[in-house]
C-alpha positions as CSV (number, residue, x, y, z in Angstrom):
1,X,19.5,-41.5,-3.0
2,X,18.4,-40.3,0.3
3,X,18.5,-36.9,0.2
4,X,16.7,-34.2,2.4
5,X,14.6,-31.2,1.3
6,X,17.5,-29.3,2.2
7,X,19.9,-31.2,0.6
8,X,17.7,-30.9,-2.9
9,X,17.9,-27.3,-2.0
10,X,21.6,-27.1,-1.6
11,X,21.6,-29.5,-4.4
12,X,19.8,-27.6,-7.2
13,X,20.5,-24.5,-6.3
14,X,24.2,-24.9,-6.5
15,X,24.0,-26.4,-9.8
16,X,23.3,-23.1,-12.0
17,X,27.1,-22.1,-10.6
18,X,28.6,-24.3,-12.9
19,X,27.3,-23.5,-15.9
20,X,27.7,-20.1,-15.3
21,X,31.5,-20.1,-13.9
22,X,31.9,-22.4,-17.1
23,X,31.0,-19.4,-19.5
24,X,32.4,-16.7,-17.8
25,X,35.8,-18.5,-17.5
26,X,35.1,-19.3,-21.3
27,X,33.7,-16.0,-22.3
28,X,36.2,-13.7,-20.5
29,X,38.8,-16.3,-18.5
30,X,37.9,-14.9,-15.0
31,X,34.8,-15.0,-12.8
32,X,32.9,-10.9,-13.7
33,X,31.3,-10.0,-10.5
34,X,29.3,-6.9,-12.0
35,X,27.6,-9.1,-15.1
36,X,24.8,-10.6,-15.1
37,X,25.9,-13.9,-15.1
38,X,28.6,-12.9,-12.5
39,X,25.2,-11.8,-10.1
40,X,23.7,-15.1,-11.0
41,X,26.9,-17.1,-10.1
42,X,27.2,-15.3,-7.2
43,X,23.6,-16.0,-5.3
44,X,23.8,-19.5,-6.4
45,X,27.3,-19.9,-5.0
46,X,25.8,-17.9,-1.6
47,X,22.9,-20.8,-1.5
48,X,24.9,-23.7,-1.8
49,X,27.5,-22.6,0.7
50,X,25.0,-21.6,3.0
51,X,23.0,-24.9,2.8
52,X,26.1,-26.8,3.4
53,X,25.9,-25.9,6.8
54,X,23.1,-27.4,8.2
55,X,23.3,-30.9,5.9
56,X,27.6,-31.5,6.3
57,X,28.2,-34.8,8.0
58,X,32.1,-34.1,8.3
59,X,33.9,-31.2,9.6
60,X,35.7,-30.7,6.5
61,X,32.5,-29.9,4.7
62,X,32.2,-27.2,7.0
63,X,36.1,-26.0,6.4
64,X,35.6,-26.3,2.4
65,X,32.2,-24.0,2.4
66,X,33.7,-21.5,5.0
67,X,36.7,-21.3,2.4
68,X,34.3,-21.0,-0.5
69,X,32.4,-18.3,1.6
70,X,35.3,-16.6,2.5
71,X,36.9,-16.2,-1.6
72,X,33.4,-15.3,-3.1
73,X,32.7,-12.3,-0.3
74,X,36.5,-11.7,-0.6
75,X,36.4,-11.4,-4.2
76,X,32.9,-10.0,-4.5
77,X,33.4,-7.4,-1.7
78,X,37.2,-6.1,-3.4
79,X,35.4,-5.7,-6.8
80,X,33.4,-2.7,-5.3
81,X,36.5,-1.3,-3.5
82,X,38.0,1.4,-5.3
83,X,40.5,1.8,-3.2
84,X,42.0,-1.6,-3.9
85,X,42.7,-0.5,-7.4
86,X,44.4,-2.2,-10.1
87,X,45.5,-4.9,-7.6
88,X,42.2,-5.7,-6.8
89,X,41.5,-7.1,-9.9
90,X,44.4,-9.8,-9.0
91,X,42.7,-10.7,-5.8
92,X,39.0,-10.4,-6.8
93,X,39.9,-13.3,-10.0
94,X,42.5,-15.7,-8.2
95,X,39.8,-15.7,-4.8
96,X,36.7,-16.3,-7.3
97,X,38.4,-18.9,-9.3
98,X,39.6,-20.4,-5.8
99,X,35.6,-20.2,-5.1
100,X,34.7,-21.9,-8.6
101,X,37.5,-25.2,-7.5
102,X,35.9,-25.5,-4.1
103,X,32.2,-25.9,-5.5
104,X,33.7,-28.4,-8.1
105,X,35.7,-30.4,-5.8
106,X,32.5,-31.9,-3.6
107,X,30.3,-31.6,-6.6
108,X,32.7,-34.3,-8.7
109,X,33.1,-36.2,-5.1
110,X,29.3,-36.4,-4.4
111,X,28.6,-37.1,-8.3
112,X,31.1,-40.0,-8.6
113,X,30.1,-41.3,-5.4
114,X,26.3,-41.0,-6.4
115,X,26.3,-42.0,-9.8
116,X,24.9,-44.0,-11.5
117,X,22.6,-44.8,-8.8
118,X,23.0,-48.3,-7.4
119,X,26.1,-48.8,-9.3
120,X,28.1,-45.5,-8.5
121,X,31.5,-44.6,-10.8
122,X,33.4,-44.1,-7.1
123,X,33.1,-46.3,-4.0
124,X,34.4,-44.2,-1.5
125,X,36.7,-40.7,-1.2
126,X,40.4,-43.1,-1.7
127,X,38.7,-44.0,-5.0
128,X,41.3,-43.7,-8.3
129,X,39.2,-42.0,-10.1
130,X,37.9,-39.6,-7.7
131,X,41.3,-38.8,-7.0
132,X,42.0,-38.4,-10.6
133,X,40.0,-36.3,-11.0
134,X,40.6,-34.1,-8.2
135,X,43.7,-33.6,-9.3
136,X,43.1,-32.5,-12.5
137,X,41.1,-30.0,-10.5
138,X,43.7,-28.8,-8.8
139,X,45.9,-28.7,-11.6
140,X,43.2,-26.6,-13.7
141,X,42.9,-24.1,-10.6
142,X,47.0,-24.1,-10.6
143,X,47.8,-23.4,-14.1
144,X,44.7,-21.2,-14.6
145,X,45.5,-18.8,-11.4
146,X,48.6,-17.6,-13.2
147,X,47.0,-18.0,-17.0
148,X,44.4,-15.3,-15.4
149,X,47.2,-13.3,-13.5
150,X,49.3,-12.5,-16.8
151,X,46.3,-11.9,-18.9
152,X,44.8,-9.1,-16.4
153,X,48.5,-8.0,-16.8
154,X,48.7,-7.5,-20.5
155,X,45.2,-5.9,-20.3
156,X,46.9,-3.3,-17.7
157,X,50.2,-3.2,-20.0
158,X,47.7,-2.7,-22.9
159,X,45.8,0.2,-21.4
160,X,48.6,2.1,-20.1
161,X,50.5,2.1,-23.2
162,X,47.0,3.6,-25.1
163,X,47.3,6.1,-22.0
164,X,50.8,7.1,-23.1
């Protein structure tokens, strides 16, 4: 497959964000930032956006981790300002979720393009599938943005009225 040692780096320690976006999404429907496997997510996310940088062959490599980089500090770094309040919570879930699309997007482009090895499941980035699946992708990130937004609503709703 060809890959450097810093490639296997970005490469294996980007995978453990999946699996644990996949349960928090599951487990609460948003990215947590203060548990434990918010922590985890959010050092494996830092390493495969930062190991990006020295191994992207196209400029938009480099525009999709400075995006990624830019939600998960953005929604990291509002989930210990108090001062955002209430509203932070809005931006801290739809920039994280925004963070968890952008590490799926190249990982289902490099997977379909890689795999099976020798006989790979895409050809190249105008592949139908690919692009399939890329747009369910997007379609996940656009439904679920607004899913999240309403329930961290209700939750408010829920919590004022109890304060009542």
């Amino acid at each position: 497959m060809g890959i450097s040692l810093v490639g296997w780096i970005h490469t294996l320690g980007s995978l453990p964000a999946i699996p644990l976006a996949a349960y928090m999404l599951v487990r609460h429907g948003r990215i947590v930032p203060g548990s434990g496997a918010g922590r985890a997510y959010f050092w494996f996310m830092l390493l495969g956006i930062l190991t990006v940088y020295p191994i992207a062959h196209q400029p938009v490599s480099l525009a999709v981790a400075t995006i990624a980089l830019a939600m998960l500090l953005l929604g990291y770094g509002i989930s210990k300002w108090s001062a955002a309040g209430r509203f932070g919570k809005y931006i801290e879930t739809a920039s994280l979720s925004i963070s968890v699309f952008l590490l799926m997007v190249p990982t289902v482009s490099e997977s379909l393009r890689r795999l099976p090895v020798g006989n790979p499941l895409a050809t190249d980035l105008k592949d139908p599938l690919l692009l399939a699946v890329q747009g369910l992708l997007l379609l996940a990130l656009m439904i679920g943005i607004p899913l999240q937004m309403r329930a961290l609503y209700r939750q408010g709703a829920a919590t004022r009225n109890r304060d009542d």
